[in-house]
N, C-alpha and C positions, 0 to 999 in steps of 0.2 A: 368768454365762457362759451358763447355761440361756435366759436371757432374749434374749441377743444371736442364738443356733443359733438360738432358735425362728423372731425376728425375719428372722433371715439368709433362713431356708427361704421365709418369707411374701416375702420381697425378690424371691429368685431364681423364686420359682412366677413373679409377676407379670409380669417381664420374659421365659420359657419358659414359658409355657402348655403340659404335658404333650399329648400327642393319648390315654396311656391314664391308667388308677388307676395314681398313684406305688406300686410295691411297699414292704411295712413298713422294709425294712433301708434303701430309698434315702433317710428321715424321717432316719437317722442322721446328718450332714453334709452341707456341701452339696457337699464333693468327689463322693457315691456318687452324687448327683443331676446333675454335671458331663456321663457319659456320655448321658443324653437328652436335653442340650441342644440347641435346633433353632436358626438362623440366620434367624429372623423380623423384619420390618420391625415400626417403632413401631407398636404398638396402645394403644389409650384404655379397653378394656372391661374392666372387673375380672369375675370371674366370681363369683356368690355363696360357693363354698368358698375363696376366699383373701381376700373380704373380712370372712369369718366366722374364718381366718389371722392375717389383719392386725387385726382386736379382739382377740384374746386376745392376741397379740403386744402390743399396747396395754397389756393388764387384766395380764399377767405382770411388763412392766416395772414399771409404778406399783407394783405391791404388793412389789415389789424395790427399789426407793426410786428407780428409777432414768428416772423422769417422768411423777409423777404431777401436777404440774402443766402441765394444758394452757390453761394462758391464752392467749388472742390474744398476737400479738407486734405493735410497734409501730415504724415505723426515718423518720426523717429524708431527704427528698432535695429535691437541691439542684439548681441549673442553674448549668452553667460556662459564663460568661460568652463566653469565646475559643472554643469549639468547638460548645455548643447542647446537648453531651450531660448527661444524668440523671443523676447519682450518687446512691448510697446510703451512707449511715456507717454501718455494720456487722460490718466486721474490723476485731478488735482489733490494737492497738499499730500500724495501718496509715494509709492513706490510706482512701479510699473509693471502691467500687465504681461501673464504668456500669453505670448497666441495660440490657437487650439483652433484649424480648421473644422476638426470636428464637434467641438462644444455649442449646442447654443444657447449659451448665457451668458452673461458677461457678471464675474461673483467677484467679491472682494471680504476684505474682514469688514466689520459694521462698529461704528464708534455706537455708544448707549445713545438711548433717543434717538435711533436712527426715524425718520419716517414709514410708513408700510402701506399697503393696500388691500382692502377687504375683499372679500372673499366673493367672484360671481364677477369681480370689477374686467374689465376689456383686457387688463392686463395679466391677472391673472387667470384667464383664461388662455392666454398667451403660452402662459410660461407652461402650461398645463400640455398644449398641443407641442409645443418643441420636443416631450417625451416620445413622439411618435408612437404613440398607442402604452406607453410605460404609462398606467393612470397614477396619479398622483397621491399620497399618504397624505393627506392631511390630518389626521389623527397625531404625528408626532411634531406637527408643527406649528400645530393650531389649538386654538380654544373655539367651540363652537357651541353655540348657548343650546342649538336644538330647534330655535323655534320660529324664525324666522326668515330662515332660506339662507344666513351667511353675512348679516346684518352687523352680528360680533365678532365674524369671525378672521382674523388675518392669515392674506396669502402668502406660502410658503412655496419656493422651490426648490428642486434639490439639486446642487450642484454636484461634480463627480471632478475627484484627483483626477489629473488628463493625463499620468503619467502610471498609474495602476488599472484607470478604466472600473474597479471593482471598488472603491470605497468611495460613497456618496454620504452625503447627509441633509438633511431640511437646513433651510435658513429662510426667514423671513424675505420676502420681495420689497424691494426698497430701487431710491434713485441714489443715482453716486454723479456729483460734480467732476466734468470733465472738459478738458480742451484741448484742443488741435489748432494748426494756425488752416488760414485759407490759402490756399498755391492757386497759380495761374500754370502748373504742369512744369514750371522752370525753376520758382523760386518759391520759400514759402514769407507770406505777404504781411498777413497780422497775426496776434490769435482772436479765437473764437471758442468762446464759455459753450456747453450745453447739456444738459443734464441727460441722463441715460439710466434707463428700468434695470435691474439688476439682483442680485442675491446675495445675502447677507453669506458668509461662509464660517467655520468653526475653524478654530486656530489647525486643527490634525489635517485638514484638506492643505494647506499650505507649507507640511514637510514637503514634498516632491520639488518642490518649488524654487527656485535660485532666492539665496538669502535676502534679496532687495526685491523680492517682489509681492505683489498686495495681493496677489488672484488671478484672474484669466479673464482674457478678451475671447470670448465664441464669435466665430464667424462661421460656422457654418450656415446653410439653408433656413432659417428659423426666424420668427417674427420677433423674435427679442436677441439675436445676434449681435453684434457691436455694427455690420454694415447695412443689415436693416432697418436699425432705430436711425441710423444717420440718413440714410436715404431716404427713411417716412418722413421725418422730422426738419429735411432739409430739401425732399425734393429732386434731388441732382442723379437721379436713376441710379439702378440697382447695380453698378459696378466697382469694382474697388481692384488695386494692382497690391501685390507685393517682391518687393525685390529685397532678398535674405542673405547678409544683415543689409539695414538701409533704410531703404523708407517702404512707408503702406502711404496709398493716397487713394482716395474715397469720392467715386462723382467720376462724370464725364468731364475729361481734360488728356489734351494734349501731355508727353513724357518724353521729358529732356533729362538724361543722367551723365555726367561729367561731360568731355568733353568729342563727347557725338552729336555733331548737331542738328539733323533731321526729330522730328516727332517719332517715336521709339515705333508707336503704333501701328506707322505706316510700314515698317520693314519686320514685325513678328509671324510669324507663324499665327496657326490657327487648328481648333477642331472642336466639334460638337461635346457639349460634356455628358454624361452616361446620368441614366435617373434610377437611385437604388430607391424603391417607394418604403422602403425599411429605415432609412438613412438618410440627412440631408447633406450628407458630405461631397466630396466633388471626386465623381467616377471617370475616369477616361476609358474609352472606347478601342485598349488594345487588344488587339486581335491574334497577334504573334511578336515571338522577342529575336532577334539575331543580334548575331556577334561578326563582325568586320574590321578589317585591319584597314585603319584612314588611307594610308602612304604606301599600302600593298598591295598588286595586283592578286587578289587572291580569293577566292572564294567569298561569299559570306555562309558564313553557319546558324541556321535555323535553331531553337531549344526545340529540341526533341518531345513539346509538353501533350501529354495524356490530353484527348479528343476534349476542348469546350473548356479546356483547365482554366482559363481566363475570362470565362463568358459570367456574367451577373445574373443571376437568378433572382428576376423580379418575385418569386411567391415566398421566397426565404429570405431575402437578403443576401446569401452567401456567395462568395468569389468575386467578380470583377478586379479592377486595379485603379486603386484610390491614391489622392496626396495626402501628407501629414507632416504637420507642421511639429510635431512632437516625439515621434517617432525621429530618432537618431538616423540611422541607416535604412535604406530598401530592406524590407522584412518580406519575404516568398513563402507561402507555403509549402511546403515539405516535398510534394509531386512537381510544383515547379518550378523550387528550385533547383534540386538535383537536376534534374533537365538542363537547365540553364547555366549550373557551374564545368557539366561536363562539357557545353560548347565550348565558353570561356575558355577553358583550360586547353581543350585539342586547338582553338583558334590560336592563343597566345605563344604556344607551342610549336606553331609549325611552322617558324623558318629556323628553330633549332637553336637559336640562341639564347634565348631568353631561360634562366639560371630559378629553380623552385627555391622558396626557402621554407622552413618549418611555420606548422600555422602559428598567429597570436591571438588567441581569443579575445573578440568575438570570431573572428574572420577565418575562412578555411584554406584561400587560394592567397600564397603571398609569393614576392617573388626579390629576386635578390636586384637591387638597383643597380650595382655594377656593372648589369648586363644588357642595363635599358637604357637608351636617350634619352634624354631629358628637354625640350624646347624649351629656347626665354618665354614664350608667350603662351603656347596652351599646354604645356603641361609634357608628363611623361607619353611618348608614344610607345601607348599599350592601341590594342582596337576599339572599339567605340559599341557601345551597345546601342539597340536602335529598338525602340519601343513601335510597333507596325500599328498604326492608328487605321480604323472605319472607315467608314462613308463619309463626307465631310470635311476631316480633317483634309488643310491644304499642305501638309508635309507629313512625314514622321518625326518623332522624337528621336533626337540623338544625343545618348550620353556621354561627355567627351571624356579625357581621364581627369581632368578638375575634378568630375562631380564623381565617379565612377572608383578611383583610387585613392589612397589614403597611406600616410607613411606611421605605418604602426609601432616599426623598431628602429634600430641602425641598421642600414642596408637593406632594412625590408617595407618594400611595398605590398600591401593588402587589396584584393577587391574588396570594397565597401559594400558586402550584401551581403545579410545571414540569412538565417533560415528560422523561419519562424517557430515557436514552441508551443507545447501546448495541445488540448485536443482542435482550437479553433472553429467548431460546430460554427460559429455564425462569421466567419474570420472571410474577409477579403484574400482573392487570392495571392493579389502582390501592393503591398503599401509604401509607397514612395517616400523614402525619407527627405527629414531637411537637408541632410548633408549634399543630396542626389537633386537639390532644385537651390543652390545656394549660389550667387551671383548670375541668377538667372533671371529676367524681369515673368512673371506670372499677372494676368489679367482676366478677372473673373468677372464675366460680363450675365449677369443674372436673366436681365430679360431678353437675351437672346440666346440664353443656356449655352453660351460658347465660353472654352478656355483659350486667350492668346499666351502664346510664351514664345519667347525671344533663343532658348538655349543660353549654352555659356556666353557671356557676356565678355571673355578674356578676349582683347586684342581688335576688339571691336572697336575704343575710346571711351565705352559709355560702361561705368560702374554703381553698380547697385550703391556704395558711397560718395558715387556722384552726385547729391543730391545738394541744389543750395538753399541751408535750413536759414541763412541769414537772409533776414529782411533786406529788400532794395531800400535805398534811402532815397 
């Protein structure tokens, strides 16, 4: 119980940063610490006294039996065929989760007598600050007597279809039984039961959804995220990989994927990741996009895009260039994508061979295959887009034609990038689809706010289904 308070307090410090010294009697529960609560938008920063909090919270459980093992965690995902989305198999007795970089909650449908938490509790105050300044209804999801600050009343979150964005609804906050095995980065070893804070969701959030699955894993930036609770609750720092389809693995470890045998980590790329103080989702820091031919001596071509079209506006939110695990294809906004199909096109174009074919919707630029190479190993040679990264970053992004093309008909190849719709008022300027980061290893290193990624992975030896899910004996 000791163990939980202490926990509790290092929970509630992180999400209310005090402005004074907490007085001694407020240490006593976190009811006494309820009245200086302030109404602050998402922050990133821990401060050295609650991360010196959150270790002995750590060093108290273990020595309570109650997790001292912090192994890495390891989990399976897959790609649904019918709809494009990620899942994870990770709750028990269920289906399995989508992923949703941008989510932060992890929701499911809820059996009757599910458990719940009152209203004021550490957790729910949690689920409250994940809205980043969205304050909370509780009036459609609660009963509250009125009369004693929240004593009756149960906490409610509200989850959001991750495939509309625009149809949300209350559901009670509840835990959901869950497991992963433990990996050593090579192999995954046992499994490992652990329960995870969560929201109850109504059957209509679950149309969007691939027919086998129970709800959403949120990973984004958020105290009740899926790699949040795992890293509060287990210790193992704030970083988590995903290689799509394939595995996600959770904690500081070494990454071995098929048959490449160096640690992955040590030959990725790198670069700072971008802070939308509007959003906890993961911004990168590009500055310009070109278009270049791999195998050509020839030019590279800049997108043409309108002064700052990529720059993040920290007082709105608006523009930068984000990933998404749910979003299908690269989505541009209107100003830059134009820009950037008319590169595409004069670049693809100018040693004359290469043959147009009529569009397939979605896609505008398609092109006839009879006129292009094909490689065994990385793919059709079309040019390569190159994402021009900040300060920081130790390389650019370069998209090869794995991730960048797509064979939409007979004979015809697509680039893989539409153009966003929409008025977009709060809308990123370019959102990186899954299609466009799929056989890629991605490594999201939270407390050092850096993104590694590897690039395509073809031809490399090492596959995102490289992973071995079977126990050593």
């Amino acid at each position: 119980m000791a163990c939980q308070l202490f926990f509790s307090i290092c929970f509630y410090i992180y999400l209310h940063p005090p402005t004074r010294s907490l007085p001694r009697h407020a240490m006593s529960t976190i009811k006494q610490l309820a009245p200086m609560r302030r109404r602050l938008c998402f922050h990133h920063l821990l401060t050295v006294p609650v991360l010196l909090l959150a270790a002995a919270a750590v060093q108290e459980c273990a020595a309570q039996g109650g997790g001292g093992d912090h192994a890495p965690l390891v989990s399976p995902l897959a790609k649904d065929p019918a709809t494009s989305l990620y899942t994870i198999s990770i709750k028990d007795g269920a289906g399995p989760l989508v992923v949703d970089l941008a989510d932060p909650l992890v929701w499911s449908a809820c059996a009757s007598g599910h458990p719940t938490f009152p209203c004021g509790s550490a957790e729910c105050d949690a689920a409250n600050s994940n809205r980043f300044c969205w304050q909370q209804d509780y009036g459609a999801g609660a009963e509250v007597d009125g009369g004693d600050g929240g004593r009756d009343c149960t906490s409610t979150a509200r989850p959001c279809d991750p495939v509309t964005r625009g149809r949300c609804a209350p559901g009670d906050l509840t835990t959901f039984a869950m497991s992963a095995n433990a990996t050593d980065g090579r192999n995954a070893l046992y499994p490992v039961p652990f329960q995870a804070v969560g929201a109850c969701s109504p059957d209509q959030l679950l149309r969007s959804l691939p027919a086998s699955a129970a709800g959403v894993a949120g990973f984004r930036r958020a105290p009740l995220s899926l790699p949040a609770q795992l890293s509060a609750r287990r210790g193992f720092g704030r970083r988590f990989a995903l290689c799509l389809p394939g595995v996600a693995i959770f904690g500081d470890t070494p990454i071995h994927l098929g048959y490449y045998p160096p640690d992955l980590l040590t030959t990725v790329a790198s670069t700072p990741l971008a802070a939308n103080p509007k959003s906890g989702g993961y911004y990168l820091p590009v500055e310009a996009i070109s278009v270049s031919w791999p195998n050509w001596d020839a030019p590279t071509a800049r997108a043409a895009l309108p002064p700052d079209a990529l720059e993040l506006d920290a007082a709105t939110g608006r523009g930068g260039v984000t990933l998404s695990t749910v979003q299908r294809y690269t989505a541009m906004r209107p100003d830059v994508y134009r820009a950037f199909v008319r590169a595409f096109n004069e670049t693809i174009g100018a040693p004359g061979y290469v043959k147009p074919m009529p569009a397939v919707a979605p896609f505008e630029l398609c092109y006839d295959t009879f006129s292009l190479r094909h490689g065994r190993v990385l793919g059709w040679d079309v040019p390569s887009i190159r994402l021009e990264l900040g300060a920081g970053a130790s390389m650019n992004w370069t998209v090869a034609s794995g991730n960048s093309m797509v064979q939409a008909a007979d004979r015809t190849l697509c680039l893989a990038v539409v153009e966003m719709g929409g008025p977009g008022a709060a809308a990123p300027a370019v959102v990186i689809g899954g299609y466009q980061v799929e056989d890629n290893l991605l490594v999201f290193d939270e407390d050092e706010e850096v993104l590694h990624f590897s690039g395509l992975l073809w031809g490399s030896g090492a596959t995102c289904s490289g992973f071995n899910f079977t126990a050593p004996q």
